[in-house]
N, C-alpha and C positions, 0 to 999 in steps of 0.2 A: 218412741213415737206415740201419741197420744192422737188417735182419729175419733170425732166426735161427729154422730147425725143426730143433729136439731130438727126435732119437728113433734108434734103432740100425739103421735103412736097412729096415723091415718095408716091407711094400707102402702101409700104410696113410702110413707116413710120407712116403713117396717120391708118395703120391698128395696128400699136402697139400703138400709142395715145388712138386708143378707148380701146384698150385691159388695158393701165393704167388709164383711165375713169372707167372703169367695175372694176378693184381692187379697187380702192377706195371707190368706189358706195359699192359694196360687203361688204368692210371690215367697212362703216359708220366710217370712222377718216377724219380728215380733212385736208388738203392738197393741197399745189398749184400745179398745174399744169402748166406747162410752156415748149413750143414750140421753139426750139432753130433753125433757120432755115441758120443761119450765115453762110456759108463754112469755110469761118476766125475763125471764133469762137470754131465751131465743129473738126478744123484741130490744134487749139491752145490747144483745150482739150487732144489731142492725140488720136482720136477717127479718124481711116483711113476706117474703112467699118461703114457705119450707113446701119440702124438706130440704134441707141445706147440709152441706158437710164441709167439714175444719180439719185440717191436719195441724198438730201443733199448734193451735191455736190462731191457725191463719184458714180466712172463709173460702174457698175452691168453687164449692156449687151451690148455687140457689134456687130453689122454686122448682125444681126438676130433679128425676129419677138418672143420677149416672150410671153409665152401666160396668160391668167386670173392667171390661179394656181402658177407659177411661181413669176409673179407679186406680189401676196398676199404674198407669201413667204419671197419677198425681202422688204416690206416693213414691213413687220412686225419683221422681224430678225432686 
């Protein structure tokens, strides 16, 4: 599984980073993590408010901070 948070390193990003560190840790599966800090990249996604997060390459959340239990939710769906 490949989870990605887009967004250019604001606090609110770096605060949903640890919140999809803590789902993981929580749920014991295994999972990359990866930090998309690109603008290009993040704007090619179609992603106009970050922070946003991707599982597998499909977008989940945008423009807002999700938290632990959400998180757990979307990656286990």
């Amino acid at each position: 599984m490949k989870v990605e948070v887009l967004g250019t390193g604001c606090a609110r990003c770096k605060r949903l980073a640890k919140n999809v560190e803590a789902a993981i840790k929580d749920l014991g599966i295994e999972a990359e993590l990866v930090k998309v800090d690109d603008i290009t990249e993040i704007m090619d996604r179609g992603v106009m408010l970050t922070p946003a997060l991707a599982v597998d390459g499909e977008l989940k959340v945008s423009g807002r901070v999700a938290d632990v239990k959400e998180i757990k939710e979307l990656l286990q769906g």
